[in-house]
N, C-alpha and C positions, 0 to 999 in steps of 0.2 A: 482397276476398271470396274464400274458399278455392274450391276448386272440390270438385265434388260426392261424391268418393269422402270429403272431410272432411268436418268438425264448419263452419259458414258462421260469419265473425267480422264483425263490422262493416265495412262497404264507406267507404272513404275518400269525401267529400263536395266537388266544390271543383274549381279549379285550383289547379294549384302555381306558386310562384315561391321568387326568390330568399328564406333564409333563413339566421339566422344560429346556430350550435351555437356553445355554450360549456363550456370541462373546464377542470381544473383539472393542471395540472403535478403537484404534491402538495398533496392535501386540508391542509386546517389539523387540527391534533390538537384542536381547541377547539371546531370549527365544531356544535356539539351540537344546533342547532334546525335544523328542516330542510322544506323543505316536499316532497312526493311526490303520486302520484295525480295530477295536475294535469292538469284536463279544462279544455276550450272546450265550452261551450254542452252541457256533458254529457256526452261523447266524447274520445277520444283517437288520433280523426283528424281530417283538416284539414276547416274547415267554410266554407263560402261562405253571405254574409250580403250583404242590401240594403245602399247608402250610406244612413244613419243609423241601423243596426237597432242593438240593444244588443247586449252579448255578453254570456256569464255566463263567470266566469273561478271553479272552483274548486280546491281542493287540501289536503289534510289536516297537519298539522303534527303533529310527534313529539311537541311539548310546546307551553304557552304563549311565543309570542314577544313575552316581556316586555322587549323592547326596541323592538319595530312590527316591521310589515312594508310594505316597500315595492314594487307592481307599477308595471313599464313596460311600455309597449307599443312597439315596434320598429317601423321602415319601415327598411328595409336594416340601416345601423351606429346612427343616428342615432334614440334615443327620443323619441319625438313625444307621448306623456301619461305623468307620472307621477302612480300614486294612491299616498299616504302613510299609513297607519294605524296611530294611536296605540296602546301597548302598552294592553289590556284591553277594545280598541273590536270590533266584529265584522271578523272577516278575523285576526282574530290568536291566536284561542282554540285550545287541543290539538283536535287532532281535524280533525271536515268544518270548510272554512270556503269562502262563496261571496261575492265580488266580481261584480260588476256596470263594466263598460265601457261609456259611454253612446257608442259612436263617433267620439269629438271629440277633439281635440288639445286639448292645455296651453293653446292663445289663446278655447276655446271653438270653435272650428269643426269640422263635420263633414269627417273623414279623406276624403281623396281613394280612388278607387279603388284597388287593389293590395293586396300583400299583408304580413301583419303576425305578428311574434312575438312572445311575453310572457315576461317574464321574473319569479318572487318570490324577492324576497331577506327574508328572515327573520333577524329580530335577537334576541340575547337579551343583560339584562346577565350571564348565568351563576352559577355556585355557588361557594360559596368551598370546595367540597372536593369531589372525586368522588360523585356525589348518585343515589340511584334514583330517575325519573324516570317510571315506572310503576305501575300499583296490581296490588297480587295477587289483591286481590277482582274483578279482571275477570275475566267469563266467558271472552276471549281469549285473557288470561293463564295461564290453567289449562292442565298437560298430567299426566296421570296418571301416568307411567312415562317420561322422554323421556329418550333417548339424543345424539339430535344436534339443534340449530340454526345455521341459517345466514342471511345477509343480500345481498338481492338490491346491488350497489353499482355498475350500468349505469347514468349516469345518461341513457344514450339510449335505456330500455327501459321500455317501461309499467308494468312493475314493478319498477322502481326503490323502495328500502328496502320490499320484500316482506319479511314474515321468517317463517319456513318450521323449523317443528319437528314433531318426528318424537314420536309414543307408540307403545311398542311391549310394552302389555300391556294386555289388555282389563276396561274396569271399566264395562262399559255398562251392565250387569244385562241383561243377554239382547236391549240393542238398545234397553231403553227411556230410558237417560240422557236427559236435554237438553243435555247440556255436549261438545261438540265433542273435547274434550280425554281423553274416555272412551273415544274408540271407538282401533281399532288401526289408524292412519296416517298422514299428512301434514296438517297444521293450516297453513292459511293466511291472515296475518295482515300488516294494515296497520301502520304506524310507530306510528301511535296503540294497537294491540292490538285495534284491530275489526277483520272478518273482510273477507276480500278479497269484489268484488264477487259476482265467480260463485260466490260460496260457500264457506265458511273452510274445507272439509275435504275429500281427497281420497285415493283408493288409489292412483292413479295406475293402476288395472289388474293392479296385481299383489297376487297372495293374499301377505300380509307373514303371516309366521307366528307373530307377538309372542312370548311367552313371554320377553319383555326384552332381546333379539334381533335384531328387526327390526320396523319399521326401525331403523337404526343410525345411524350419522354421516350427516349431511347440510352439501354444499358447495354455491356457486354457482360457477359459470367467468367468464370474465371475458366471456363472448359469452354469458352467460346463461341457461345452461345449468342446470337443477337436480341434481344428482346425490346420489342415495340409496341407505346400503350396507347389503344384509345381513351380521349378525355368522352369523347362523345359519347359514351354510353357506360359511363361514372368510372373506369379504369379499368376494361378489357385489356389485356395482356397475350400478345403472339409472338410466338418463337422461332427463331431461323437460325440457318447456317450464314459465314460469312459472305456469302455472294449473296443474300436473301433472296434465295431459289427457292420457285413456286412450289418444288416437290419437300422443301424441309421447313415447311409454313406448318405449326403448329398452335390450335387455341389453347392456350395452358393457364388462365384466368379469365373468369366469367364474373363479372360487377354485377351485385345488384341493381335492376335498371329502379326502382325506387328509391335507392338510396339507404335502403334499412340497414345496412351491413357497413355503410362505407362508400363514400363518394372520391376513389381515390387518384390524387391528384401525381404524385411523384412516389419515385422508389428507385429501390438499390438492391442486389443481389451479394449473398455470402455465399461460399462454397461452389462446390462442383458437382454434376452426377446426380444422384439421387439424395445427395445430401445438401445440395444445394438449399437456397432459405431465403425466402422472397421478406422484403421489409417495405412496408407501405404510409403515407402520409394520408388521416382522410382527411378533407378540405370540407366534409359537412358541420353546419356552425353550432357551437355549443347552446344545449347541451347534448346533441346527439352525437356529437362526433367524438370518433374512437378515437384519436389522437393518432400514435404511431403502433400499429400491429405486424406482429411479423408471421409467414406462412410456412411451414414445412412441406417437402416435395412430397407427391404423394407417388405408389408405386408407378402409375402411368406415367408420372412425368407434369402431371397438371398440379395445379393450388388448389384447394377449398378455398373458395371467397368468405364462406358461416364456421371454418374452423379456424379462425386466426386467435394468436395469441398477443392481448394489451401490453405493451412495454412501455410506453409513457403515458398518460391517459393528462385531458386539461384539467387545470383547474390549479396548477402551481407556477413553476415556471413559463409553464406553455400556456399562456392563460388566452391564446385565440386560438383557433383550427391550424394545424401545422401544413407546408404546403409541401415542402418537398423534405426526402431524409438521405443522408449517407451514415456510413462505417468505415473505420480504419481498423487496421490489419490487428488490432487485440480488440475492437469489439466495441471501442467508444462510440455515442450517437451524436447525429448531429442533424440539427434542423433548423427550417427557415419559417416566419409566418411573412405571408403577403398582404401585410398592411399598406394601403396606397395613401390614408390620410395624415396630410400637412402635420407633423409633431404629435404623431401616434404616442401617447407612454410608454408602451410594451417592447420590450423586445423583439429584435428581426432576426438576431440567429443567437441560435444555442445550442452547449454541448451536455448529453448525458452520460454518465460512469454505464459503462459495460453493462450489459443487464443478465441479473444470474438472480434467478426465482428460488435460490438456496439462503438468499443471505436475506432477500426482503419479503420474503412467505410468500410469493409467489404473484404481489400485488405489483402492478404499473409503478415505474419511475414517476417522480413529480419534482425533485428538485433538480435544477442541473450545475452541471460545474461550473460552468459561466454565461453569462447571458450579455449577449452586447445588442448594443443600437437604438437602448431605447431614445425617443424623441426627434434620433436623428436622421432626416430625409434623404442624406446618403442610402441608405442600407434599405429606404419605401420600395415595397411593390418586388420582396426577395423572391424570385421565382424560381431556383435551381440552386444546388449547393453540389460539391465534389471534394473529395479528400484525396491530395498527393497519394501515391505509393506506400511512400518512407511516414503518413500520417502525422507530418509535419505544417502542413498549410492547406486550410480548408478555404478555397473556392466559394461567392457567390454573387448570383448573376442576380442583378434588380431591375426592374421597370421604372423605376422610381416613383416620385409623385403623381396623382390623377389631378391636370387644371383644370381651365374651362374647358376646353375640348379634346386634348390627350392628355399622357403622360411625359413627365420633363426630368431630365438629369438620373436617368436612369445612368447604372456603372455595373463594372464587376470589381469585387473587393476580395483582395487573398488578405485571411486573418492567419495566425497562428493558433493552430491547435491546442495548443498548452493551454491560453488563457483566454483568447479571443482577439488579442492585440491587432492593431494593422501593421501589417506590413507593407501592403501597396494595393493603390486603385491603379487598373492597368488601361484604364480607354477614357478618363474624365478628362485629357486632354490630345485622344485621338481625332484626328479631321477625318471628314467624311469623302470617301471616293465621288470622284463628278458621275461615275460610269452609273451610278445607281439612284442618282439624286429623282430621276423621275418614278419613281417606286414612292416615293415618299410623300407626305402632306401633313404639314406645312413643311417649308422649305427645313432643309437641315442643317445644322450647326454642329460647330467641336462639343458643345455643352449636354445635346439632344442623343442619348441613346437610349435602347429600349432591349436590356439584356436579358434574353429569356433562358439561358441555360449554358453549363458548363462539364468538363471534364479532362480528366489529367491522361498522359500517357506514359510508359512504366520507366519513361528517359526524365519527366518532371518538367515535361513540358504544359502549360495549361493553353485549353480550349473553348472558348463560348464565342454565344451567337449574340450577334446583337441586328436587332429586328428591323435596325430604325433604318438604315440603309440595306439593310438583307444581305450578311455575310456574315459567316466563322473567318475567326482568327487562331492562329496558335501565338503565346506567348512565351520568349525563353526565359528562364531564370538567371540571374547576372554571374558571372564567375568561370572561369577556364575547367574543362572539361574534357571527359572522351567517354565511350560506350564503345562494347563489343557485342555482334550479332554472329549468332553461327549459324550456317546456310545449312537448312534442312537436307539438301541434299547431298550424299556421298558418291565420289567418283571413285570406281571399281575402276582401272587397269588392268589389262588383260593382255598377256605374252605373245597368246595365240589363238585360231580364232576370231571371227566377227561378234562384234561387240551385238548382247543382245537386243533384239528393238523387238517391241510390241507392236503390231502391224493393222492391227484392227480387234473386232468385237463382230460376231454374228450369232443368231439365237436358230434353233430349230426344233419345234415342238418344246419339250422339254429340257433340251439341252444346248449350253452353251458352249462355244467355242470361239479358242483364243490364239488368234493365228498373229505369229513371233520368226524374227529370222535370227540365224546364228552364224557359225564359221561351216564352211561343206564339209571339213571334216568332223564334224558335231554328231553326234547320236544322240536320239531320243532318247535313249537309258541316261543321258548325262546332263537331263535337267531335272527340274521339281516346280510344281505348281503350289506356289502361299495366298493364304487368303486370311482375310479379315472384317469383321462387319464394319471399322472404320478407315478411314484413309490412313490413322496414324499410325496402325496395328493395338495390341501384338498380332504378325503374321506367322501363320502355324501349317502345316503342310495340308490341303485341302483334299479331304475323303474324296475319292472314288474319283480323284483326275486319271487322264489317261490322256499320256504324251505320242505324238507320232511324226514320223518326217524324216526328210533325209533331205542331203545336198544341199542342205543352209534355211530350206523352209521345213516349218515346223508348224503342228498346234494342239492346243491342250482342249481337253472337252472335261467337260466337269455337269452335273444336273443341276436344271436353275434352282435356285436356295429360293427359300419362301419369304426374304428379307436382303435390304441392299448388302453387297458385297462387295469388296476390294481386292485385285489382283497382282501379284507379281511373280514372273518366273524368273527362276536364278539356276544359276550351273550347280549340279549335284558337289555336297563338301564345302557350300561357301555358309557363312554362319551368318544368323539374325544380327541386324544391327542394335548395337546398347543405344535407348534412349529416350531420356530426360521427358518425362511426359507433364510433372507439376511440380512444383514445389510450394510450400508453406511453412509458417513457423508460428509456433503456439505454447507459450508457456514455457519460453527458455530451449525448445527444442523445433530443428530442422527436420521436416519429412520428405522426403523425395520418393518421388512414383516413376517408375523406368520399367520401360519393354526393355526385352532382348529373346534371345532363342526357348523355343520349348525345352530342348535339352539342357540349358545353360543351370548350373548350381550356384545356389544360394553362396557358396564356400568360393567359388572359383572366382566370386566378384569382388571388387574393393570400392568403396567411395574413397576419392581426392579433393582435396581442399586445394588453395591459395587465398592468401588476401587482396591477391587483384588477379585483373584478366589475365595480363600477359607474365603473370611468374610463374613459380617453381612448385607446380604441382606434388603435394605426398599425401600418404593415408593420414585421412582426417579421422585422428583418437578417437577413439572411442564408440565409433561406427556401428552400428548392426543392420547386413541387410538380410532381407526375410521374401520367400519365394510367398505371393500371393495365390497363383494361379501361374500355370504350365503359361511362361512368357510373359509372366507379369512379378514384377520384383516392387521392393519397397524399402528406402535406408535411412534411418535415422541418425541425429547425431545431437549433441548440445552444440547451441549457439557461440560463437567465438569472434567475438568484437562487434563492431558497427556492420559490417558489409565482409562477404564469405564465396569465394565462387568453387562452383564443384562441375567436376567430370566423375564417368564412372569407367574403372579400369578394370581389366580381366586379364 
């Protein structure tokens, strides 16, 4: 629970214990069905339940998993119930789907006490060719003007597959639309295209000034971060949380409004944290324009706009203004130029090698590894690019040619990374929904789109907008598949005892107070107040609480902290939960970042491998984990084949 200068979020429920996170090395380029949202009993914090109560296990699906879906339930490594559901049966349909947990084990017996994780794996047998996988006639699907989308791809975040597009030109009729996608700002949307819970649309607090401008491009960071750019004032940069909540609205780049620096048009984020590393395209025309610079985070958390560093500079391969850039997971560059004229010579998209100021004395990139599209009016008017995951196919969204009075045969085109190759245009012979035909001018055709941007999510599935009838699409990739998601939250079981609930939030002068019920025969000596500056921890025993109550009511008082805070109380003796905060891989080697308890030893931990979800977890060779900070761990390992999933056991 925040404390009171914020917005109050839901107060964790429960003790913690051990549990188990699982990531993936490199996603499958296939893995197209995917399950997100994934609540216990409603929530997405830990909840504490009577021995034999049920649970409700839900979670939304991107599409039909016409192959089943399979939930287990965890007691440590070890699955102790699997439910199976056949492809078409409930639990397996696009959208919400709710499961039930009667608390028993695979032999029929009621679960002992402790605590338990859930894992769904979603199956599908796939499509035989790159397929869209969404309707246009949703209300969700509608964006009137959009410039940028993005996808949330944290799978240790509550909004995990969020996906977040920007309108940035007003078609409300003065306020009275009903369609989300009219008004001028951030639309927030589940996998399935229904609207996120707290509500599909938000300003984030800031006056965006549409006029098809802003908002602009939108990214996610790798720690979750949302960031959205104004064009309108040459590429200001604001930062949010996943709900894009007015209180986590940060400016964190400032454009020069003359342009001296950089008119910049598209960008991409590396990293996390303060290590994060902002990479920018400018769109001012040669010879002024910086080409691609990239930003380092600075301690506050902002960019310098006048401290950037040139990484490709014009004047070689990139012989126009670059419009938009990506990176894949070792570092490769990739960019578009937005040429709109009929048989331009120059290249529309390009990749560059890695950029390491060691090897070429520290000068901008100029040649690149491949350069495709020149002459060809496919590939006019490239306005957005994205790179898979697994940095196997790069994504890009075109306007196509400028005629007499618009632009014509706009597409999105997935190349191969390697070379540039095509692999598939995914809408050059998409029809246009009748729902949206009057948005348009001149009438609209299968041949007429206007695709301003794109992005992948960590299942491989691709995203972009296309203008011309004013909708996102998601596309799957062809091929039989499955994905597994593990639900954030852990179910604590409990013998004896009413299961803990957090009951409210009250502030007084200086102090707050956090009134919780338990079982009557409970004592205050027999809990503990944790806190944390973030929702995901680490949670660590909070200075100067003071627990009181009797007969089942209780409440903890703590003094207001001078920065937001997060709360959970737990029964005294139950231990921090393990868990899986990031992972990455660099250079032949896995790093993984995992909370757990203050008291918890570097020694008493193991990382576990398998080469898929659902096998046979052991200690992954050659392991080293290393205590960071009191509840802050870190495990490396070398890489071992294509794709690697890890838990961490104690």
């Amino acid at each position: 629970m925040k404390s009171p200068q914020h917005l109050p979020c839901n107060a964790i429920i429960g003790g913690l214990a051990l549990t188990l996170a699982l990531a993936t090395v490199a996603p499958s380029a296939h893995a197209n069905v995917f399950a997100s949202n994934a609540k216990i009993n409603g929530g997405m914090t830990n909840v504490s339940v009577a021995q034999g109560a049920s649970v409700s296990i839900s979670y939304i699906l991107n599409e039909p998993a016409s192959g089943g879906v399979t939930i287990k339930v965890f007691s440590g490594a070890t699955a102790i119930r699997t439910l199976s559901l056949a492809a078409g049966a409930s639990g397996t349909v696009r959208g919400l789907n709710t499961v039930v947990w009667d608390d028993r084990d695979n032999s029929g017996n009621t679960v002992p006490a402790g605590n338990y994780s859930v894992s769904i794996t979603a199956a599908s047998s796939g499509y035989g060719g790159w397929t869209v996988t969404t309707d246009d006639n949703n209300d969700g699907n509608y964006s009137y003007y959009s410039f940028g989308i993005a996808v949330d791809r944290n799978t240790n975040s509550p909004y995990y597959g969020r996906v977040f597009v920007g309108n940035s030109s007003d078609n409300s009729a003065g306020g009275t639309s009903l369609l989300l996608g009219d008004y001028v700002g951030i639309q927030k949307l589940n996998a399935d295209g229904s609207y996120a819970d707290e509500g599909g649309f938000s300003t984030g607090g800031v006056a965006w000034s549409g006029g098809g401008f802003a908002p602009w491009k939108i990214r996610v960071s790798d720690d979750d971060q949302v960031y959205v750019e104004d064009f309108s004032s040459a590429g200001d940069l604001y930062r949010f949380d996943g709900a894009i909540s007015m209180n986590s609205m940060q400016y964190v780049f400032a454009a020069p409004s003359d342009y001296s620096m950089g008119q910049w048009s598209g960008f991409c984020l590396v990293g996390k944290g303060t290590n994060t590393v902002l990479w920018a395209a400018d769109y001012n025309n040669p010879p002024n324009c910086l080409g691609i610079e990239k930003f380092s985070m600075q301690p506050d958390g902002t960019f310098d706009a006048t401290n950037g560093t040139q990484v490709v500079a014009v004047g070689g391969s990139l012989d126009a203004e670059p419009f938009d850039v990506a990176l894949d997971m070792t570092g490769n560059i990739y960019a578009v130029q937005n040429l709109v004229d009929s048989g331009n010579p120059a290249a529309r998209v390009l990749a560059f090698p890695a950029y390491n100021p060691a090897t070429n004395g520290s000068a901008p990139e100029t040649n690149a590894t491949w350069a495709v599209g020149a002459g060809n009016d496919e590939y006019a008017g490239a306005h957005g690019l994205a790179v898979d995951p697994t940095g196997t196919y790069v994504a890009v969204a075109c306007w196509g040619v400028f005629g007499a009075s618009s632009y014509v045969n706009g597409s999105t085109t997935i190349f191969y990374a390697t070379n540039g190759a095509v692999v598939t245009n995914v809408d050059l012979d998409v029809s246009i929904p009748s729902k949206w035909t009057t948005n348009a001018v001149p009438p609209l055709d299968p041949t007429h789109h206007l695709d301003m941007d794109c992005d992948w999510d960590l299942a491989g599935n691709l995203y972009y907008l296309d203008d011309w009838p004013g909708v996102w699409r998601a596309v799957s990739p062809p091929g039989p598949n499955q994905s597994t998601t593990v639900a954030l939250p852990l179910v604590q079981v409990v013998t004896s005892g009413q299961p803990l609930n957090i009951t409210g939030i009250t502030v007084s002068g200086s102090m707050i107070t956090i009134h919780f019920t338990a079982g009557s025969s409970d004592t205050a000596g027999g809990f503990v107040l944790l806190a944390s500056s973030t929702a995901q921890g680490p949670y660590s025993p909070a200075a100067g609480a003071i627990i009181t109550g009797s007969g089942g009511s209780f409440q903890a008082t703590i003094p207001v902290s001078g920065s937001a805070q997060y709360y959970r109380i737990e029964r005294s003796g139950a231990t921090v939960a393990l868990h899986i905060t990031s992972l990455r891989v660099a250079g032949g080697t896995v790093t993984l970042d995992f909370t757990g308890s203050p008291s918890d030893s570097p020694s008493a931990l193991t990382l576990l491998s398998s080469a898929s979800a659902n096998g046979s977890y052991s200690a992954a060779a050659g392991a080293t984990i290393i205590q960071l900070s009191p509840g802050q761990f870190q495990a490396t390992v070398v890489t071992n084949g294509p794709s690697q999933f890890y838990r961490i056991g104690k």
